[in-house]
N, C-alpha and C positions, 0 to 999 in steps of 0.2 A: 621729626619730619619724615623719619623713614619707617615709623611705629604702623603694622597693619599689610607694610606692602613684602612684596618677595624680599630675600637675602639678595638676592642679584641685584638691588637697585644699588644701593651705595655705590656696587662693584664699578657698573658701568654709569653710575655718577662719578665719580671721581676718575674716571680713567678719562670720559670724557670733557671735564675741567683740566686734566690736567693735558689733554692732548689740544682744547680748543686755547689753553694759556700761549702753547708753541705756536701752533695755529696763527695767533692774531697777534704776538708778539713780535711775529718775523714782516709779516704783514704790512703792521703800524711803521718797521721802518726798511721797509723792502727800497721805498720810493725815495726816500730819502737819503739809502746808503747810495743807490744810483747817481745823486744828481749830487753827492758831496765833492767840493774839491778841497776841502780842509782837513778833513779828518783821516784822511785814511780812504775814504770813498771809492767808485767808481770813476765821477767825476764826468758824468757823461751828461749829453743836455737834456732839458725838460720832453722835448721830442723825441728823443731815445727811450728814454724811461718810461715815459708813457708806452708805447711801444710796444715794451718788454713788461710792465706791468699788467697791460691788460691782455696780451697776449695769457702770461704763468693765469691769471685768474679765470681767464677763458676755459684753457684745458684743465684747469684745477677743479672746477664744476661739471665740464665734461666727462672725466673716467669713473667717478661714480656707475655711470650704468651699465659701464664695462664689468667694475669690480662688482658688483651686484650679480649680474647675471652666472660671473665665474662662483661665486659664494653662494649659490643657490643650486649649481647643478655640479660642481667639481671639488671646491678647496672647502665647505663648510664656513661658518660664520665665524667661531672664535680664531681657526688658523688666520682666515683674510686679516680680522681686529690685527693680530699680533704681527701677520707680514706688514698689513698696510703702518703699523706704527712703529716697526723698528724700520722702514725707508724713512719716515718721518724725520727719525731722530736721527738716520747719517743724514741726512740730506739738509737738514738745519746745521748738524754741526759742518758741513761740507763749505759752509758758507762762508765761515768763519776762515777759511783756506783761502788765500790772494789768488788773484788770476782769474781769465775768462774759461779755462777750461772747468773747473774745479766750480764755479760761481753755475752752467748750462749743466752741469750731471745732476749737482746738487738739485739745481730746481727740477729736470727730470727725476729725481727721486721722489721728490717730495709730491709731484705733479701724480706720479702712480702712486703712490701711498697715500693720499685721499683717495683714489680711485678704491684702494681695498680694504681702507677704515671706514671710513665718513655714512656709508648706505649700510655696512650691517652689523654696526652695535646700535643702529636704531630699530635693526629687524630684531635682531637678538633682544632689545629690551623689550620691542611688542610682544614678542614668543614667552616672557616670560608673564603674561597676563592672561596670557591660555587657559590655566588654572582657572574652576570659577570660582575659587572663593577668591580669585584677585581680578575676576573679567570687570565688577563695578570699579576698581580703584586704576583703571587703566589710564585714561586722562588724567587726576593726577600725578601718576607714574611720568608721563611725557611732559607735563609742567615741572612736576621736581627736577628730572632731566635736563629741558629746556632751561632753568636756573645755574646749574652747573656749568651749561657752556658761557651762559655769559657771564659766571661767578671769572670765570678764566679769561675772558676775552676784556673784561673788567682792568686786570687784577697786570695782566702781564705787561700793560705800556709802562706802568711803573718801575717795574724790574728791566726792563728796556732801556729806558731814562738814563737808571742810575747806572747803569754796566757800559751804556755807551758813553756819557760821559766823563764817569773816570778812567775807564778802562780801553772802550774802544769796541769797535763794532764788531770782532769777531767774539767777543765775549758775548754780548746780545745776544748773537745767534745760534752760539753756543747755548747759552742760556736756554733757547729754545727746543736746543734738543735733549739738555736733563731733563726737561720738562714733562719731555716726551714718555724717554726711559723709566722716568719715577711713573708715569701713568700703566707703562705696560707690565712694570712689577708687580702696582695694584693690581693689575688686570689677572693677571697669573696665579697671584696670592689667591683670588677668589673665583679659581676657577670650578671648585664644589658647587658655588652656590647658581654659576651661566650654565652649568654643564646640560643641564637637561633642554633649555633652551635652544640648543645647536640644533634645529629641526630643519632640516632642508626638505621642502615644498618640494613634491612626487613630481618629475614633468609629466607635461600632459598630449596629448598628442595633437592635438592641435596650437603648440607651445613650438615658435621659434628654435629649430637646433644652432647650437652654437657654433657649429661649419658653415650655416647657412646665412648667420650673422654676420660671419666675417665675411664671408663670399662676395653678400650683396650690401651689405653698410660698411664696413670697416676699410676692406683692400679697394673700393673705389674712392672712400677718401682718402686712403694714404698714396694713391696713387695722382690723382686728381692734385689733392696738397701740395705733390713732391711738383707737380707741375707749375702750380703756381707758385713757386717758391724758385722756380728757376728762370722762370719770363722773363726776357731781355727787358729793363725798363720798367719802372712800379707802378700796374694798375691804378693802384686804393692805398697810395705811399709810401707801401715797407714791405720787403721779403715777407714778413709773417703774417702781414694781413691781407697779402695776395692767397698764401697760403691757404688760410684758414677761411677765406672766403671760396677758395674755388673747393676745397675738403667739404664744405659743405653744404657743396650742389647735388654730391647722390646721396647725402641724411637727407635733405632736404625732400629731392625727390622721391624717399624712400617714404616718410610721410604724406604726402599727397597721394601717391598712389594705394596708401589704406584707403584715404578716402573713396578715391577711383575705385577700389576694389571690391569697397564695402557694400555689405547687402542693404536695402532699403533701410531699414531698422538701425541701423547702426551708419548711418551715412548722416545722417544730423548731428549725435553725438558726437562724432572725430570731428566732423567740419566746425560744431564749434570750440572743440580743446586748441583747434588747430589757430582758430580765431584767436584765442587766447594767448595761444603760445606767442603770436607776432605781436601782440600790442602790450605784453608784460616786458617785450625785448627791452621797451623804452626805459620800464622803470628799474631795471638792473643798470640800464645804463647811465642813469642819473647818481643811483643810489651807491656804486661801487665808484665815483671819484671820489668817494671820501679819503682813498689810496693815493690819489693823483691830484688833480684839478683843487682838491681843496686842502690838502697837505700842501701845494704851495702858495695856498691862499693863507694856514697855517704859518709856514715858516718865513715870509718874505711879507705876505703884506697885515698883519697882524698885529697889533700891538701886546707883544708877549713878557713887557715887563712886568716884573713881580712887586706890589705892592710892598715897602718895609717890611709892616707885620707878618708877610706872607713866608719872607727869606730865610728866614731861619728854618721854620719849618719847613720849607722842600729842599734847603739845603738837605738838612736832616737827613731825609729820604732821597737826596741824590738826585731831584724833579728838577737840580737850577742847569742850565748852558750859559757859561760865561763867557759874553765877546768884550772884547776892547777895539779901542779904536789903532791901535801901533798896526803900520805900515807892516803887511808881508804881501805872498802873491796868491792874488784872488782874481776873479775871473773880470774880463773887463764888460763894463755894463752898459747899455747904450742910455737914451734919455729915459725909457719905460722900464726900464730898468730890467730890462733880457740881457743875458751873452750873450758876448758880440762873436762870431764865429769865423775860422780863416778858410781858406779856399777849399780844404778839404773837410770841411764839417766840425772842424774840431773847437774847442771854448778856445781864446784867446785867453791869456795871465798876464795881470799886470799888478804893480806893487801900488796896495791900497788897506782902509782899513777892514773891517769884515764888510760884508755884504747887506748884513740885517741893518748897517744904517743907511743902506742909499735911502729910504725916503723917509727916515728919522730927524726931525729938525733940529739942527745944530745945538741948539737951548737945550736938547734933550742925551746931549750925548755925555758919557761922563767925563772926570775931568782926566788928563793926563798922569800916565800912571796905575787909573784905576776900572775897572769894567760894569759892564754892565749885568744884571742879571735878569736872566728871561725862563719862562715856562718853556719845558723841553717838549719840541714840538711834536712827538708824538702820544702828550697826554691827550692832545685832543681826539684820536682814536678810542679813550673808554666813555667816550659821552653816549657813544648810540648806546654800548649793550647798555651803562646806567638807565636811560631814559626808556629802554625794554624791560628792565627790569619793574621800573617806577611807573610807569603806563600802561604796562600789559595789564594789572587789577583795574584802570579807568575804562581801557577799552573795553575788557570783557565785560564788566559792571555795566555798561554804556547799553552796550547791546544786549545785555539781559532786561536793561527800565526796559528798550525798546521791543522787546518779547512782548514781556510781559503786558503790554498797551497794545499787543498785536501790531507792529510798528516798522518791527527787525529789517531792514534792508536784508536782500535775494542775494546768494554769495557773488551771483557778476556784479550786483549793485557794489556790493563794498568794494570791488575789484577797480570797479568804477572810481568811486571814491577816493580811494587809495591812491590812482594813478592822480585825481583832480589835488590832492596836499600834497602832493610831491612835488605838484607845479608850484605850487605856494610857498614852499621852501628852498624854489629856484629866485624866487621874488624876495624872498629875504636878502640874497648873497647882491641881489641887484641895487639893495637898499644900501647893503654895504659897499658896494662899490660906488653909489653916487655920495654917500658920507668920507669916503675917505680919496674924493679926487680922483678917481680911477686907479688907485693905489699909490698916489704921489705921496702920502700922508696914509700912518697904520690907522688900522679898522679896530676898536674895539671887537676885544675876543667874543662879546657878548653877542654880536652878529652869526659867528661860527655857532654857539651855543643852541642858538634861537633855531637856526636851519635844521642843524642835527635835528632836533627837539621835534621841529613841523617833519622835517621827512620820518622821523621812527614811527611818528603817527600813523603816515601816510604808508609806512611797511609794517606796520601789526594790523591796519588793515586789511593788506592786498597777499602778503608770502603766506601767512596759514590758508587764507583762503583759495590760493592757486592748488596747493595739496589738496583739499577737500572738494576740488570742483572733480579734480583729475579721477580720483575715487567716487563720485558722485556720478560721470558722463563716459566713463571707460566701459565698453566691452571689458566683458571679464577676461577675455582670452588674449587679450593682448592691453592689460591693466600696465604690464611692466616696461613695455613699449611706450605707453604714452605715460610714462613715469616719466621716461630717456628724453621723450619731447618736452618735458616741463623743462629737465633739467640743458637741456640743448637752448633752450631760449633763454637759461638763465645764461650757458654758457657767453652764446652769441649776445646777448647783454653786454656783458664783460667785457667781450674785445672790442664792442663800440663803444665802452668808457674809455679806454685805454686812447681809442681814434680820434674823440672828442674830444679828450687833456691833450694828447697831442697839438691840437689847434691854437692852444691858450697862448703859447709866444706868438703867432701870426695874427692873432687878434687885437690887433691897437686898442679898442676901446671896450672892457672888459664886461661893459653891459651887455652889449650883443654874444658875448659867451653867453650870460647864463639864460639871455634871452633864449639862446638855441634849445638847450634845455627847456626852461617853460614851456614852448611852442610845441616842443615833439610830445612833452607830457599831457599838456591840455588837449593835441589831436590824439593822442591816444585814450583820455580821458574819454572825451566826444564818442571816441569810434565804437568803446565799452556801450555807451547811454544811448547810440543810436543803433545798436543789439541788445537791447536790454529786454525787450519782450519775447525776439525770439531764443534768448539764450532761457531766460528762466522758463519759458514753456519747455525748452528741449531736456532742463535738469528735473523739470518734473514730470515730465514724461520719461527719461530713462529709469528715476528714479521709483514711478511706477511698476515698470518692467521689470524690476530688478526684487519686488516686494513680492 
């Protein structure tokens, strides 16, 4: 696999399976360790959690292009790698530590340590195809790559599983940050063959100073933030999404006024990344409740028994959670089966059997004495990377018949596209919910499956090609600015998943959830198809300009 290319690949393959293993290990049960009251958990509601989940994934997409920008004019690329992944690994294992103090540093760690890994071991692997006898093998290099992270993202709900249920949730997390350390020893061990890679890009003088950065983007949103994090009374429902809404009123402004400032030439281009950046907001924001909204579609309304022949083998490998039906204290549930909550927000407890069988039908429970055994609910986190892995040769395939026929949908088209099966795999969950009574009665996990399956469609569509527009309609002189915009809308994505899981106890009838979704994907679909002329003429007009 690695015959023909640099010595560097391995290096930063493997550093990056085994950083994206912690990555998506901590991930798969972030949402879960929040909302346990049996295990050990936080124990906090699905409204909390939400919350607090899409908040960490928010800023966890955001400091990318802080850490970029410091690794390009100050710290070098291999120092960031090795900062950004030794916060990594305290800050998973930080988590493993009881308490709310120890639980906000930890995720601040971890929050800036993607910020100074994540953007430049991807720079550092481009840099290493500089060389021309490897400049033809460079796209394979980023696919072999791209394979590693989800060989990890694959690989670690299972190691997950079994640590949190024999052992216990801080072993998990713990888990996630050997994961870490074993990637940054690789990382070290081959530091011969990155070394020449470390090429930090000359600034330029009409290149953003990093005084100037903070001056006019950064200390208006930390200041602005701190504002809305203090407002008597919640805006937009929670301290931190007052926050992070009013933090990014001067990014935001700061964007529109390139527009504004732009010279004729380049005022098409920005206006339409700018387009793009607000109408992709949707589809992060569908596609990251796989964290939330559908981990408790996962764990509550699911039907997560394991077939006989199944038992053994995931015993084996530690994939089983065993509930029984014996009386302890569990949360008390109302008819829809929400905690019921007491005057000051908190779960009510009352002595009952586990929770997975409020809408389990008696016939189905087992008998006295003995338990049930169920899929641990954060397998269902390796379905996407599987189905990236297994789809990425159809798509690509797909859209080479269609070259080759002269055929190829225009990069907004697929962008289009993309956001249009997203809606479609809102309509699955929809399907699921009218099959299983509104969650009176479990869903065949096969519904979960199905959705996954249509939305990776619908994102091996739309995320490569969001890169490739950004690079295609960017002014060169401020390329890395509207990099920060991609990554700002994937942000702002994020914490409007977090707002939308939030909603899921307040919504009685759970069709109208994922209706909300459908409807925001198809208008953002439409908005793509009803820009679709001016966009492709503006990319081939810069694209022109640029030859």
């Amino acid at each position: 696999m690695f015959k023909k290319h640099p010595k560097g690949l391995p290096v930063l393959f493997f550093t990056e399976m085994w950083e994206r293993f912690g990555f998506y290990l901590m991930l798969g049960i972030f949402f879960l360790y929040m909302i346990d009251t049996q295990t050990g958990g936080l124990g906090l509601t699905r409204t909390e959690a939400a919350d607090i989940y899409g908040t960490y994934i928010a800023l966890v997409y955001l400091t990318p292009f802080l850490g970029g920008l410091l690794a390009d004019r100050v710290l070098g690329y291999r120092r960031s790698i090795f900062l950004g992944g030794t916060l990594f690994a305290l800050g998973y294992i930080g988590l493993a530590i009881p308490g709310y103090t120890a639980f906000y540093i930890s995720l601040l760690f971890i929050i800036v340590g993607n910020g100074f890994f994540k953007p430049n071991i991807s720079t550092l692997l481009g840099n290493l195809y500089n060389d021309p006898k490897y400049k033809d093998l460079k796209d394979s290099g980023y696919n072999i790559f791209y394979m590693g992270i989800n060989i990890g993202a694959f690989i670690c709900n299972f190691i997950a599983a079994y640590l949190r249920n024999y052992y216990g949730w801080g072993y998990a997390f713990a888990a996630a940050g050997i994961g870490m350390f074993i990637g940054l020893i690789w990382f070290m061990s081959g530091q011969k063959h990155v070394k020449e890679a470390d090429i930090r890009k000359p600034t330029q003088k009409e290149d953003m100073s990093l005084p100037r950065i903070f001056s006019v983007i950064l200390l208006p949103a930390a200041i602005t933030g701190t504002i809305g994090w203090f407002i008597p009374d919640n805006l937009f429902g929670s301290d931190s999404t007052d926050a992070f809404i009013f933090a990014c009123i001067p990014i935001l402004s700061f964007y529109f006024s390139l527009w504004f400032r732009a010279s004729k030439e380049d005022k098409a281009p920005i206006g339409a990344l700018l387009s793009i950046f607000f109408v992709v907001i949707i589809f992060w924001a569908i596609f990251h409740q796989n964290g939330s909204a559908l981990t408790i579609w996962a764990e509550s309304y699911t039907d997560r028994k394991l077939p006989v022949a199944a038992e053994t083998i995931a015993g084996t490998f530690g994939l089983v959670q065993k509930v029984d039906t014996e009386n302890r204290e569990v949360p008390k549930l109302d008819s829809l089966g929400r905690a019921v909550l007491d005057d000051e927000g908190k779960i009510i407890m009352e002595l009952g059997p586990h929770p997975y069988f409020f809408n389990l039908a008696k016939d189905q429970w087992p008998e006295e004495g003995k338990d049930l055994k169920l899929l641990s609910t954060e397998i269902f986190q390796s379905i996407n990377p599987f189905f990236v892995v297994i789809l990425t040769p159809v798509v690509v395939g797909f859209f080479g018949w269609l070259r080759r026929r002269k055929k190829e949908p225009s990069t907004p088209a697929k962008i289009g596209w993309g956001l249009f099966i997203t809606a479609l795999s809102t309509l699955v969950m929809v399907g699921a919910v009218i099959y299983s009574d509104n969650g009176m009665i479990k869903s065949s996990a096969m519904w979960l499956l199905g959705s996954y399956m249509v939305i990776t469609i619908g994102e091996l569509f739309l995320s490569p090609m969001g890169l490739s527009l950004v690079s295609k309609l960017s002014p060169v002189r401020i390329t890395s600015l509207m990099m920060g915009g991609w990554f700002l809308s994937t942000s702002v994505g994020n914490k409007l998943s977090g707002v939308i899981s939030g909603l899921w106890d307040s919504i009685d009838n759970k069709i109208y959830f994922f209706l909300i979704n459908f409807s925001g994907a198809m208008i953002a679909a439409i908005a793509i198809f009803l820009m679709i002329k001016w966009l492709r003429r503006v990319v081939e007009e810069q694209q022109a300009a640029k030859s």
